[in-house]
PDB file of N, CA, C, O and CB in Angstrom:
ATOM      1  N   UNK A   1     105.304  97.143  94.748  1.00  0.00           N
ATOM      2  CA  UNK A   1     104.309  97.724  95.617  1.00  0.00           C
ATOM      3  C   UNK A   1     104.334  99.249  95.524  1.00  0.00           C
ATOM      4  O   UNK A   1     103.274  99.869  95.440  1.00  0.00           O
ATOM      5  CB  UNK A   1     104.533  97.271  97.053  1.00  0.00           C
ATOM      6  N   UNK A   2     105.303  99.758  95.535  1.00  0.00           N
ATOM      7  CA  UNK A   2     105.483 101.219  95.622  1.00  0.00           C
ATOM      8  C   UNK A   2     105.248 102.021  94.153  1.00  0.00           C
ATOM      9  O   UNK A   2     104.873 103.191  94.084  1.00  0.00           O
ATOM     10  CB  UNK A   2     107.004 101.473  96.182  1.00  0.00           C
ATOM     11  N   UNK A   3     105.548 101.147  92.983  1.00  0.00           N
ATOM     12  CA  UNK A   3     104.692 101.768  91.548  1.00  0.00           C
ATOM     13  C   UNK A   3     103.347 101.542  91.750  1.00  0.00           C
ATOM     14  O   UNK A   3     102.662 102.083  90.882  1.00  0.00           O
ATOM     15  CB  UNK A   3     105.049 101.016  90.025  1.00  0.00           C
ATOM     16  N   UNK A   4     102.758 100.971  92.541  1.00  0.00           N
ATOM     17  CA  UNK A   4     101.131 100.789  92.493  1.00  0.00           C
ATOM     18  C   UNK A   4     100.768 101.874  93.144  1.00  0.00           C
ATOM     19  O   UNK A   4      99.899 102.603  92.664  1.00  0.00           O
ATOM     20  CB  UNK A   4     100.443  99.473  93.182  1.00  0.00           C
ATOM     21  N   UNK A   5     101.443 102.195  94.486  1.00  0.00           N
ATOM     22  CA  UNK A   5     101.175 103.256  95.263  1.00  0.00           C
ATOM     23  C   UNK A   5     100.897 104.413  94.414  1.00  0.00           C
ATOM     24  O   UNK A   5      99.782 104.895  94.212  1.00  0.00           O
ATOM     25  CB  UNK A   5     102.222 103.492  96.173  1.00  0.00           C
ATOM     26  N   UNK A   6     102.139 104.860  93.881  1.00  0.00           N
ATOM     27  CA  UNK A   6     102.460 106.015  93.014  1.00  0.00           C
ATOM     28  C   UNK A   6     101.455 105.945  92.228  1.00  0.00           C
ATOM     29  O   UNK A   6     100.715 106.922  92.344  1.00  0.00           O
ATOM     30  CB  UNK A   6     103.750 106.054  92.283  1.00  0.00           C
ATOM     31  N   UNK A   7     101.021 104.945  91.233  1.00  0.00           N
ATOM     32  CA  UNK A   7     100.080 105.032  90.551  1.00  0.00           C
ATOM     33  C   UNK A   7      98.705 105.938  90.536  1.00  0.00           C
ATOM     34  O   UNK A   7      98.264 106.963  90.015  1.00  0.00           O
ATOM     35  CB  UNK A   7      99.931 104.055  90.599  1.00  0.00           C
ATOM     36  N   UNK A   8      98.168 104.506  91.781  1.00  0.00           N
ATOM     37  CA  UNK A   8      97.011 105.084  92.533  1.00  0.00           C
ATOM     38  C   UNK A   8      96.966 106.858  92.983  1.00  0.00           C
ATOM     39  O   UNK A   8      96.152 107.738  92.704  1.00  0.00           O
ATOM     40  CB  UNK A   8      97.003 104.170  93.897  1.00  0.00           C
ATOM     41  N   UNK A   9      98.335 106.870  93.853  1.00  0.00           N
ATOM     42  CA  UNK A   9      97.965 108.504  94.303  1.00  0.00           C
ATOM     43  C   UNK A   9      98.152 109.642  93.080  1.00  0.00           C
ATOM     44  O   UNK A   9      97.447 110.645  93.190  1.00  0.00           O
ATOM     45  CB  UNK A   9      99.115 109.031  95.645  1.00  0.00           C
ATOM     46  N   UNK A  10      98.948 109.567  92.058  1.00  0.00           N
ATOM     47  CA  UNK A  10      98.332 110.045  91.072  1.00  0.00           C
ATOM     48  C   UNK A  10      97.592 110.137  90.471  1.00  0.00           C
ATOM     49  O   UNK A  10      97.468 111.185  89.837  1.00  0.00           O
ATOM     50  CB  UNK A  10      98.497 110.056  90.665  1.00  0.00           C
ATOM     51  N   UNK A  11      96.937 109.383  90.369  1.00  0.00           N
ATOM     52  CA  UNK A  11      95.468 108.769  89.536  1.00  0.00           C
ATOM     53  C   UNK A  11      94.453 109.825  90.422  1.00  0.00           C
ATOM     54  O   UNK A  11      93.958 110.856  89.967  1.00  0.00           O
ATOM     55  CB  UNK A  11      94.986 106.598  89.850  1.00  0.00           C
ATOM     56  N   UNK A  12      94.310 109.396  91.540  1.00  0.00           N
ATOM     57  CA  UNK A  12      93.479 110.006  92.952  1.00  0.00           C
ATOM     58  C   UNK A  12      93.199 111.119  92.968  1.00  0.00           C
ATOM     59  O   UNK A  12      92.076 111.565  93.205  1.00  0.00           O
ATOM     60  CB  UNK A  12      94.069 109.972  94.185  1.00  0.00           C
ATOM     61  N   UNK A  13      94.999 112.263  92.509  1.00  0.00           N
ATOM     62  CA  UNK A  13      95.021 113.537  92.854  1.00  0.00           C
ATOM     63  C   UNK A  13      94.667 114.268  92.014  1.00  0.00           C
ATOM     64  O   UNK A  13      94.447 115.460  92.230  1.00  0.00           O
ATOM     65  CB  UNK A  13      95.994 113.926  93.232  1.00  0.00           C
ATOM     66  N   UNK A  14      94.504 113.548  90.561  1.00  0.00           N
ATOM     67  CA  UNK A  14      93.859 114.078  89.189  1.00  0.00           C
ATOM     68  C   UNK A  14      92.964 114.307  89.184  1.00  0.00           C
ATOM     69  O   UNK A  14      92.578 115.444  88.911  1.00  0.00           O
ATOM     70  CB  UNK A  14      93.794 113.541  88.223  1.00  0.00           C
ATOM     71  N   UNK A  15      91.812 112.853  89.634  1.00  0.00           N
ATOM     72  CA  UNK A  15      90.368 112.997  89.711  1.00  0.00           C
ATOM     73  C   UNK A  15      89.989 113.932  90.595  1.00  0.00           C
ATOM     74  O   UNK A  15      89.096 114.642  90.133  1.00  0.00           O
ATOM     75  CB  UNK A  15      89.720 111.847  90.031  1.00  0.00           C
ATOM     76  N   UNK A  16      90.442 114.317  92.097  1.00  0.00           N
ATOM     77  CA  UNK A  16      90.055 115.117  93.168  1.00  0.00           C
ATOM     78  C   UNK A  16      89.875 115.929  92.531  1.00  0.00           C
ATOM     79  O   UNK A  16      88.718 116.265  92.278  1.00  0.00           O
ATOM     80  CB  UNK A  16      90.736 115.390  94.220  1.00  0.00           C
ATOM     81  N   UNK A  17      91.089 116.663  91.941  1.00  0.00           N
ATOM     82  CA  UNK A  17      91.422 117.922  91.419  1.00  0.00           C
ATOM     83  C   UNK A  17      90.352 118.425  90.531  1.00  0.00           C
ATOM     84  O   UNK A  17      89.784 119.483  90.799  1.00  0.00           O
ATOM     85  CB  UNK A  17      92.689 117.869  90.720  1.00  0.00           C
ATOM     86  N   UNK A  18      90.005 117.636  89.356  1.00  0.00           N
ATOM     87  CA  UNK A  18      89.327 117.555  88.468  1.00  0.00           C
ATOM     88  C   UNK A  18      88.095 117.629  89.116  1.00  0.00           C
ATOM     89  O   UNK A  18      87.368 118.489  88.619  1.00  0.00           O
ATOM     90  CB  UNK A  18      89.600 116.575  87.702  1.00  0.00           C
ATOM     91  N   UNK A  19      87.526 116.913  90.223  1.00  0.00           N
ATOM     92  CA  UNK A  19      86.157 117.230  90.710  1.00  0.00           C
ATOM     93  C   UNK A  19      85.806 118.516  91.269  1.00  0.00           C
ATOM     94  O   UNK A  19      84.774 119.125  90.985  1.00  0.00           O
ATOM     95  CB  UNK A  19      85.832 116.368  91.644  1.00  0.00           C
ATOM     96  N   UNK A  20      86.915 119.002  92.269  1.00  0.00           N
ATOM     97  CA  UNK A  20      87.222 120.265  93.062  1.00  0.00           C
ATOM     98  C   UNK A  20      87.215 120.751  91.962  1.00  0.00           C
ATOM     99  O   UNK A  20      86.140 121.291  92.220  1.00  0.00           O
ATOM    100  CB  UNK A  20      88.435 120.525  94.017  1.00  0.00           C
ATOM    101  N   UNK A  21      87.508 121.239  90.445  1.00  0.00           N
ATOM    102  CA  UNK A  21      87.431 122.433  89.478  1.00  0.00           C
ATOM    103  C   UNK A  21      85.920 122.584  89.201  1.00  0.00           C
ATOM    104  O   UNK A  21      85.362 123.665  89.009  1.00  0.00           O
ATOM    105  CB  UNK A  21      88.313 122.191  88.032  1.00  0.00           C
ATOM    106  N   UNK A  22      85.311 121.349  89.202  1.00  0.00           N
ATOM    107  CA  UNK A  22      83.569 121.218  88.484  1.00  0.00           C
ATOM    108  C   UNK A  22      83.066 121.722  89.482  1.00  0.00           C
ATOM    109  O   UNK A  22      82.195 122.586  89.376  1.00  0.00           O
ATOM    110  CB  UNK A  22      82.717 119.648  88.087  1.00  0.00           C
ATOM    111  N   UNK A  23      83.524 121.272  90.690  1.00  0.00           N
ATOM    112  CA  UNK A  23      81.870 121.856  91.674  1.00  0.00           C
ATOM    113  C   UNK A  23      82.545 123.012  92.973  1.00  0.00           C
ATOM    114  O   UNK A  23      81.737 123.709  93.587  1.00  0.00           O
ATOM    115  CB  UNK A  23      80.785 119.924  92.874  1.00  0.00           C
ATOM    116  N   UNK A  24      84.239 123.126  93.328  1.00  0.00           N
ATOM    117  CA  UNK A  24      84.422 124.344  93.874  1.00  0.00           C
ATOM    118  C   UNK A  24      85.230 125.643  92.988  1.00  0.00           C
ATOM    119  O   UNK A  24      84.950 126.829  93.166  1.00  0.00           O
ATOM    120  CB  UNK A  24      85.131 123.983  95.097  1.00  0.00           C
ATOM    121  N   UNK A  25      86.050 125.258  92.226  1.00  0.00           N
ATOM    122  CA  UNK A  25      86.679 126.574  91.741  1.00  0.00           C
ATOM    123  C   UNK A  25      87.942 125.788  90.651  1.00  0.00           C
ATOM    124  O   UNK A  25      88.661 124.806  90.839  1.00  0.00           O
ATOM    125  CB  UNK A  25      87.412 127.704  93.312  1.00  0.00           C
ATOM    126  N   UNK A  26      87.810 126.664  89.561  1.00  0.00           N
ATOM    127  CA  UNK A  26      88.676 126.111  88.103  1.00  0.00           C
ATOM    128  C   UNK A  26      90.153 126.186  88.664  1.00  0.00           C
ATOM    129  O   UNK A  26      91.017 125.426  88.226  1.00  0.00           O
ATOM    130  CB  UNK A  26      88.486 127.294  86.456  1.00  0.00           C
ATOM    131  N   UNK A  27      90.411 127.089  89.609  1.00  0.00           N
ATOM    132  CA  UNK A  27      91.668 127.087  90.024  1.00  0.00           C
ATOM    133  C   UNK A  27      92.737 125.631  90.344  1.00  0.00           C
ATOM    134  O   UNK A  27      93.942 125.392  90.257  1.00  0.00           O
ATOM    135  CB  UNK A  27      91.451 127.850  91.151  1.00  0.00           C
ATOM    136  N   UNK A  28      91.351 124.796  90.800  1.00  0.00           N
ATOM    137  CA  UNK A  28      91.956 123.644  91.204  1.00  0.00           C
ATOM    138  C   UNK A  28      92.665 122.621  89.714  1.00  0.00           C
ATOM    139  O   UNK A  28      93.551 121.780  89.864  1.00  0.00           O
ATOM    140  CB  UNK A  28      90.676 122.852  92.123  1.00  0.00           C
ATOM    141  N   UNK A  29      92.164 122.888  88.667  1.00  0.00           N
ATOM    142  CA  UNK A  29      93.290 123.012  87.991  1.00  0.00           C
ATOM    143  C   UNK A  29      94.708 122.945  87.579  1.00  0.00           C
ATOM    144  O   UNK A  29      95.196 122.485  86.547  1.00  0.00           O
ATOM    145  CB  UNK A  29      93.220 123.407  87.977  1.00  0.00           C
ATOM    146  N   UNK A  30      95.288 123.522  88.643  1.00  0.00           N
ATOM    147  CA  UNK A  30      96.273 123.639  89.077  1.00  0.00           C
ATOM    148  C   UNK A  30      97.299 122.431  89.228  1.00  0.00           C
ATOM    149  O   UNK A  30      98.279 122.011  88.613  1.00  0.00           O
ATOM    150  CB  UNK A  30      95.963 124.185  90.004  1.00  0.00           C
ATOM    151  N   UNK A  31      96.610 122.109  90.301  1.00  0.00           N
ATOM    152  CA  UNK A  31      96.806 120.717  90.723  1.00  0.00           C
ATOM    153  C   UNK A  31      96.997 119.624  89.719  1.00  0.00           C
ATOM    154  O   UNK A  31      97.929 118.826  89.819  1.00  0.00           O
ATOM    155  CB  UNK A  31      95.732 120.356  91.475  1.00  0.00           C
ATOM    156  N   UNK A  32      96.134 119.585  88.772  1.00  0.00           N
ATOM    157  CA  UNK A  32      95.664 118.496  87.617  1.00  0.00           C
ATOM    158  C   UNK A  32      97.432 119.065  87.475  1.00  0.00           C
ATOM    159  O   UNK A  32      98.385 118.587  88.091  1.00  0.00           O
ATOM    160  CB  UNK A  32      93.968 118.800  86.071  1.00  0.00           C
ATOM    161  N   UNK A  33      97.453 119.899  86.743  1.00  0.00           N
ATOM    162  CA  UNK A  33      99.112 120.376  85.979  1.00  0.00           C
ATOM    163  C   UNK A  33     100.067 119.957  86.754  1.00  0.00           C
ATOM    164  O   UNK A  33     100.885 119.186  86.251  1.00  0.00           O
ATOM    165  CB  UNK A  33      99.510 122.048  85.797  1.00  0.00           C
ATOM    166  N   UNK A  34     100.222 120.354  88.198  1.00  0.00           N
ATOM    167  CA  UNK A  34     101.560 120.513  88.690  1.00  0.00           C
ATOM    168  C   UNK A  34     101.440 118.575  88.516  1.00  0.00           C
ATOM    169  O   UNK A  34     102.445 118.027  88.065  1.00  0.00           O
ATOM    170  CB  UNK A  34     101.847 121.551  90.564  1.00  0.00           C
ATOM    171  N   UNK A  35     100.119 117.605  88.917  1.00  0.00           N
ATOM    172  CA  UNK A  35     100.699 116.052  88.764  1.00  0.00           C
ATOM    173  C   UNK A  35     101.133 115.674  87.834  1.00  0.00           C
ATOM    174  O   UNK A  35     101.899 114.717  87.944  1.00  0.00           O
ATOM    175  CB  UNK A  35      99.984 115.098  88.915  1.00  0.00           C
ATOM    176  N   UNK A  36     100.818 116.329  86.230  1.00  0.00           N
ATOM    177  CA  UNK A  36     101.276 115.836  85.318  1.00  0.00           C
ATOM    178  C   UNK A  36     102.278 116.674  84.772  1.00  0.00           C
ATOM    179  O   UNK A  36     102.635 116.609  83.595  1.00  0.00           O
ATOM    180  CB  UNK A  36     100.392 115.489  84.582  1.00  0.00           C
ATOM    181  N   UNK A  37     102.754 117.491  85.642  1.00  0.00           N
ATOM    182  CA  UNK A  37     104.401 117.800  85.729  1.00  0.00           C
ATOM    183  C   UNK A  37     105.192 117.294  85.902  1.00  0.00           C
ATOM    184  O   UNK A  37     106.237 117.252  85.253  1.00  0.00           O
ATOM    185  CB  UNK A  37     104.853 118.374  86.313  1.00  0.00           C
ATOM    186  N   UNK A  38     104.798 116.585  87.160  1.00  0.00           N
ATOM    187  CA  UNK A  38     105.720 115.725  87.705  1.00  0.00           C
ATOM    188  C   UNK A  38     105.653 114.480  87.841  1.00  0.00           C
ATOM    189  O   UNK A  38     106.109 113.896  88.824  1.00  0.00           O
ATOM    190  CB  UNK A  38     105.952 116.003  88.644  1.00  0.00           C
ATOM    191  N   UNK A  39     104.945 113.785  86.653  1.00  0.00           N
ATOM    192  CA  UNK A  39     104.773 112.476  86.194  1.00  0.00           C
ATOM    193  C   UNK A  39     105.459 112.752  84.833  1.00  0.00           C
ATOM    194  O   UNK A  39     105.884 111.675  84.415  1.00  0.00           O
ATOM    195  CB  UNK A  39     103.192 111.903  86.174  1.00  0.00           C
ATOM    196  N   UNK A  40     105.735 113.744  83.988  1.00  0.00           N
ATOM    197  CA  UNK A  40     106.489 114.086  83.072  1.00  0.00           C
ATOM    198  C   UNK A  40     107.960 114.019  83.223  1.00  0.00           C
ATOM    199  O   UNK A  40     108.681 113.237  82.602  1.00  0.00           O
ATOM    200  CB  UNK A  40     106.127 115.168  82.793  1.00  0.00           C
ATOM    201  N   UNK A  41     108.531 115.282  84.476  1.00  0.00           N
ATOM    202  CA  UNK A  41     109.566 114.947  84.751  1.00  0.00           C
ATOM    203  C   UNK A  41     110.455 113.732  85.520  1.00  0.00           C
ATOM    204  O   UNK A  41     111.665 113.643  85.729  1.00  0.00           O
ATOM    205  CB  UNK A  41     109.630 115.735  85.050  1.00  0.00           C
ATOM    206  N   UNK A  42     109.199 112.730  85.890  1.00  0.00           N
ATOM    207  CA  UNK A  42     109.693 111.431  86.724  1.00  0.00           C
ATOM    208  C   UNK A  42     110.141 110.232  85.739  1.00  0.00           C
ATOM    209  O   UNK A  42     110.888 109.298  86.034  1.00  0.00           O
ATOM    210  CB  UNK A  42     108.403 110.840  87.736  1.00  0.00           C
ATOM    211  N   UNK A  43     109.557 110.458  84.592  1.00  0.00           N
ATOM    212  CA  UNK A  43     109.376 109.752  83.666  1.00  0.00           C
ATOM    213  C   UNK A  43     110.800 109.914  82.488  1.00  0.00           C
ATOM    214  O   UNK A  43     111.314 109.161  81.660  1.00  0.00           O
ATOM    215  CB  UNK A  43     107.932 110.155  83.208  1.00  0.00           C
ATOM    216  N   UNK A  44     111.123 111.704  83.088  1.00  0.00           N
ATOM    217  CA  UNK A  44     112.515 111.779  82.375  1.00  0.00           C
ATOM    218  C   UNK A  44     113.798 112.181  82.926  1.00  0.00           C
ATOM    219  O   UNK A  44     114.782 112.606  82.322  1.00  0.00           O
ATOM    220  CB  UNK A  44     112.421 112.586  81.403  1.00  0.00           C
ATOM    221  N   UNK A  45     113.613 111.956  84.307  1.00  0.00           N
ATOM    222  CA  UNK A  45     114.946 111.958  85.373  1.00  0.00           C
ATOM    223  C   UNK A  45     114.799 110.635  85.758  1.00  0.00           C
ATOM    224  O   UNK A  45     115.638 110.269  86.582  1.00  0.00           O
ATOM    225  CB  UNK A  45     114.961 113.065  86.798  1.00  0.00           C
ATOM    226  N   UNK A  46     113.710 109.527  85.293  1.00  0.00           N
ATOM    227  CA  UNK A  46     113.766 108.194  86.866  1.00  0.00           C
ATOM    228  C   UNK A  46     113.748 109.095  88.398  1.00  0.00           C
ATOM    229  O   UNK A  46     114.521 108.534  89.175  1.00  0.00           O
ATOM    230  CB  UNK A  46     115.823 107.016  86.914  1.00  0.00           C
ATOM    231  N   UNK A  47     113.180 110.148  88.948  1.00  0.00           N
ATOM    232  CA  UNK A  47     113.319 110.768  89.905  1.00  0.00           C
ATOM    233  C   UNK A  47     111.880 110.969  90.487  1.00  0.00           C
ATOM    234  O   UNK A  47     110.945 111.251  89.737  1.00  0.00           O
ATOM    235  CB  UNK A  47     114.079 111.860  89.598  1.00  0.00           C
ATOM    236  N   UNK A  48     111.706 110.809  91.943  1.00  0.00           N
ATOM    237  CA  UNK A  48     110.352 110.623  92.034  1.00  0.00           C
ATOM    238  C   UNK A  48     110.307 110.891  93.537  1.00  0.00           C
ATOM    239  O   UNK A  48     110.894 110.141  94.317  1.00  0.00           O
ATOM    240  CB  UNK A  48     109.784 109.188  91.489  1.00  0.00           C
ATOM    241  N   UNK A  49     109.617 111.952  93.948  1.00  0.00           N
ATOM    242  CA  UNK A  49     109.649 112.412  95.688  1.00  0.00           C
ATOM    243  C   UNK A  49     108.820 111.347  96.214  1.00  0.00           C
ATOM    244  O   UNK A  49     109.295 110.575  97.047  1.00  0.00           O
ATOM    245  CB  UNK A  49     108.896 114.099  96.189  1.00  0.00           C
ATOM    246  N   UNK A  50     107.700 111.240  95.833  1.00  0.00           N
ATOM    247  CA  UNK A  50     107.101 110.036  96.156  1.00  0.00           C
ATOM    248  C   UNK A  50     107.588 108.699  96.698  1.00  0.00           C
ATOM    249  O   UNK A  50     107.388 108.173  97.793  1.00  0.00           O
ATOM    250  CB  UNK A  50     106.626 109.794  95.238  1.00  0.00           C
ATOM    251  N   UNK A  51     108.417 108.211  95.428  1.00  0.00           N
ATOM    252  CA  UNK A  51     109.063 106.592  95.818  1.00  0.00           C
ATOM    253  C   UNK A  51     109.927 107.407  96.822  1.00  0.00           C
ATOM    254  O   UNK A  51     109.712 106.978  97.956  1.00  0.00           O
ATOM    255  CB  UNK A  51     110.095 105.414  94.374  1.00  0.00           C
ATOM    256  N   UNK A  52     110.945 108.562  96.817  1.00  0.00           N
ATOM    257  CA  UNK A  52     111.949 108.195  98.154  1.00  0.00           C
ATOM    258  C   UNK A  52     111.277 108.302  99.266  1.00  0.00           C
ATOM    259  O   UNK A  52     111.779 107.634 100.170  1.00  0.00           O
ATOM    260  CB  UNK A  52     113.204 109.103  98.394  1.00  0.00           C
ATOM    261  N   UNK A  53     109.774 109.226  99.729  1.00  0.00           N
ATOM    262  CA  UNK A  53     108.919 108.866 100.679  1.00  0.00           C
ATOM    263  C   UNK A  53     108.532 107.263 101.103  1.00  0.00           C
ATOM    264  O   UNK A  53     108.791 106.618 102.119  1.00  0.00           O
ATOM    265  CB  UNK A  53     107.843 109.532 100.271  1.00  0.00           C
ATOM    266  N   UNK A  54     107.925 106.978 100.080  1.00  0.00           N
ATOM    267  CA  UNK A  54     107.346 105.636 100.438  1.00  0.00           C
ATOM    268  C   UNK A  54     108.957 104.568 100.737  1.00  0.00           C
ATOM    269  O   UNK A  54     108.662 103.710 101.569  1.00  0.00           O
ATOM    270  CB  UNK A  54     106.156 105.015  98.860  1.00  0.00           C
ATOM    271  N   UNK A  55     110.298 104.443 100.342  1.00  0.00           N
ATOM    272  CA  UNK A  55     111.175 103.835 100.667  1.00  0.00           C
ATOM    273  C   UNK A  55     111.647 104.513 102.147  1.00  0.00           C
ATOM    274  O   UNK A  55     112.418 103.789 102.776  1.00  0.00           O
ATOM    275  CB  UNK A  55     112.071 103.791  99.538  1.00  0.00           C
ATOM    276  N   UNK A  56     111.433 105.296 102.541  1.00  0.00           N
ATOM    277  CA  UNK A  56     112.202 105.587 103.815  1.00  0.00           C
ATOM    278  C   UNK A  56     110.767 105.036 104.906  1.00  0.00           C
ATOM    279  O   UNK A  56     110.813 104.637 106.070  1.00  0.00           O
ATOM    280  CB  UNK A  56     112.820 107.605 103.951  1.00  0.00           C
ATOM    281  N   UNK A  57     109.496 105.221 103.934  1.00  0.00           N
ATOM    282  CA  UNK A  57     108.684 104.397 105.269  1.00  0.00           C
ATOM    283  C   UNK A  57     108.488 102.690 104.930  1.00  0.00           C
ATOM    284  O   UNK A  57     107.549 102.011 105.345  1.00  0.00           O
ATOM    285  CB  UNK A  57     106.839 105.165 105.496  1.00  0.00           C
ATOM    286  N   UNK A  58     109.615 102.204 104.080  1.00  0.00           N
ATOM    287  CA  UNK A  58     109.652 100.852 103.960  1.00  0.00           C
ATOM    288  C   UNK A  58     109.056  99.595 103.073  1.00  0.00           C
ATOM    289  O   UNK A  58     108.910  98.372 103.087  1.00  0.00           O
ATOM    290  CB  UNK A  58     109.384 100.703 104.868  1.00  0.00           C
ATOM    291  N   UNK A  59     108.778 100.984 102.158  1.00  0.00           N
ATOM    292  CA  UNK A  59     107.994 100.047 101.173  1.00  0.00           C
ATOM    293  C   UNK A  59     108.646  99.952  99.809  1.00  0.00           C
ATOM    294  O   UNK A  59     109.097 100.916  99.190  1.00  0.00           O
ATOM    295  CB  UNK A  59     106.506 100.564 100.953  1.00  0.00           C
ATOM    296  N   UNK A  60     108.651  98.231  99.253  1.00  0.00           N
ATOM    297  CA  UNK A  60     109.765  97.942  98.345  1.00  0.00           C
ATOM    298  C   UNK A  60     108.994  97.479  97.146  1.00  0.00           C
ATOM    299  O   UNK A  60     107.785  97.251  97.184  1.00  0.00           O
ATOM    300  CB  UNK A  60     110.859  96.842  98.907  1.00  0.00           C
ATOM    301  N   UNK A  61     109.813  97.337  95.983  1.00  0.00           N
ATOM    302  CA  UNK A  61     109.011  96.985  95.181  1.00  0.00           C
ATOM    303  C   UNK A  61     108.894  95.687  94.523  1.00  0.00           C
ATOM    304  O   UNK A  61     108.387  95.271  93.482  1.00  0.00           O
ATOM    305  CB  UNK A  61     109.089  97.739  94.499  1.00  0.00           C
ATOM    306  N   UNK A  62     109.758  95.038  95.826  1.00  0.00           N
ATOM    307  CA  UNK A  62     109.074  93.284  95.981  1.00  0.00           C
ATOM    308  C   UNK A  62     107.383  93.292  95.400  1.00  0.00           C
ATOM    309  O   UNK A  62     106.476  94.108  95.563  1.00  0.00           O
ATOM    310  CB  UNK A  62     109.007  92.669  98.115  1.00  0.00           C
ATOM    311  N   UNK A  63     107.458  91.976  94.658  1.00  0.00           N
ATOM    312  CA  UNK A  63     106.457  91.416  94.707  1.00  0.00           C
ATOM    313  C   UNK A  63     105.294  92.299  93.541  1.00  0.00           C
ATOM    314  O   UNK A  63     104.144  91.951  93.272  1.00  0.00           O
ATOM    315  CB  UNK A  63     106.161  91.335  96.260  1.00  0.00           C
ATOM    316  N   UNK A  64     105.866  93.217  93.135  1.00  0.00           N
ATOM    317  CA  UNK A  64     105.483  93.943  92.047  1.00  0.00           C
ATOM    318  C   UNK A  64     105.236  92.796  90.210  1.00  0.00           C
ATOM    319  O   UNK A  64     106.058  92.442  89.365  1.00  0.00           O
ATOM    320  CB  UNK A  64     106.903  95.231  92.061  1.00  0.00           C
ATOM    321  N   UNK A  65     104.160  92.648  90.297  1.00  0.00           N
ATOM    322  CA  UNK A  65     103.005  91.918  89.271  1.00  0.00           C
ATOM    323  C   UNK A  65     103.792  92.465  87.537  1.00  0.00           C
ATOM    324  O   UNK A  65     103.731  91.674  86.595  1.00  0.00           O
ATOM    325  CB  UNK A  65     100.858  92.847  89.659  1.00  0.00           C
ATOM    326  N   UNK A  66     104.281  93.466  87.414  1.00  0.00           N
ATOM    327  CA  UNK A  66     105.041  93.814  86.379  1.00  0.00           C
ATOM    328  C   UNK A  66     106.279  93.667  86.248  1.00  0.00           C
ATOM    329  O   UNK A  66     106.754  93.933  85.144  1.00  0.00           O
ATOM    330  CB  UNK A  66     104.918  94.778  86.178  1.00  0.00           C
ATOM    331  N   UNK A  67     107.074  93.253  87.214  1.00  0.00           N
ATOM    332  CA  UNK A  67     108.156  92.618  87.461  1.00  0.00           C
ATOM    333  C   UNK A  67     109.628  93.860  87.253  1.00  0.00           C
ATOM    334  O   UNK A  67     110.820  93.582  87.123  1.00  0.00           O
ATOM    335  CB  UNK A  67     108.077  91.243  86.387  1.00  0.00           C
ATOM    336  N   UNK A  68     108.926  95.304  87.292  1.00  0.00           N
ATOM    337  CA  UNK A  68     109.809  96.248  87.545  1.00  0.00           C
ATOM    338  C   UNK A  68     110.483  96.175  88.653  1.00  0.00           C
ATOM    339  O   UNK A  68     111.318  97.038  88.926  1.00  0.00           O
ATOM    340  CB  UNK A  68     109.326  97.294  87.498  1.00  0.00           C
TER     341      UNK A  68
END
């Protein structure tokens, strides 16, 4: 459950970002980078602010369809 989460809100914060550069300011930009910073470095520590958020509000990764 909690890799889907992660998924999704990355996915989410790309597109926002990416829309906010087209129609308010390129700066937003930014944003696009710092997520795929830190989908870079999650990917090469296993380290992820996200999952320890979503585990302290109780969400496990029971029942997860990929069987991670």
């Amino acid at each position: 459950m909690k890799n889907k989460i992660i998924h999704a809100f990355a996915g989410a914060m790309i597109l926002v970002s990416i829309l906010l550069s087209v129609y308010v300011n390129q700066n937003w930009l930014w944003l696009t980078g710092f997520v795929g910073v830190n989908l870079l470095q999650s990917s090469m520590t296993n380290w992820c602010l996200l999952d320890k958020i979503l585990g302290k509000m109780g969400y496990t990764n029971e029942g997860n369809s990929c069987g991670v």
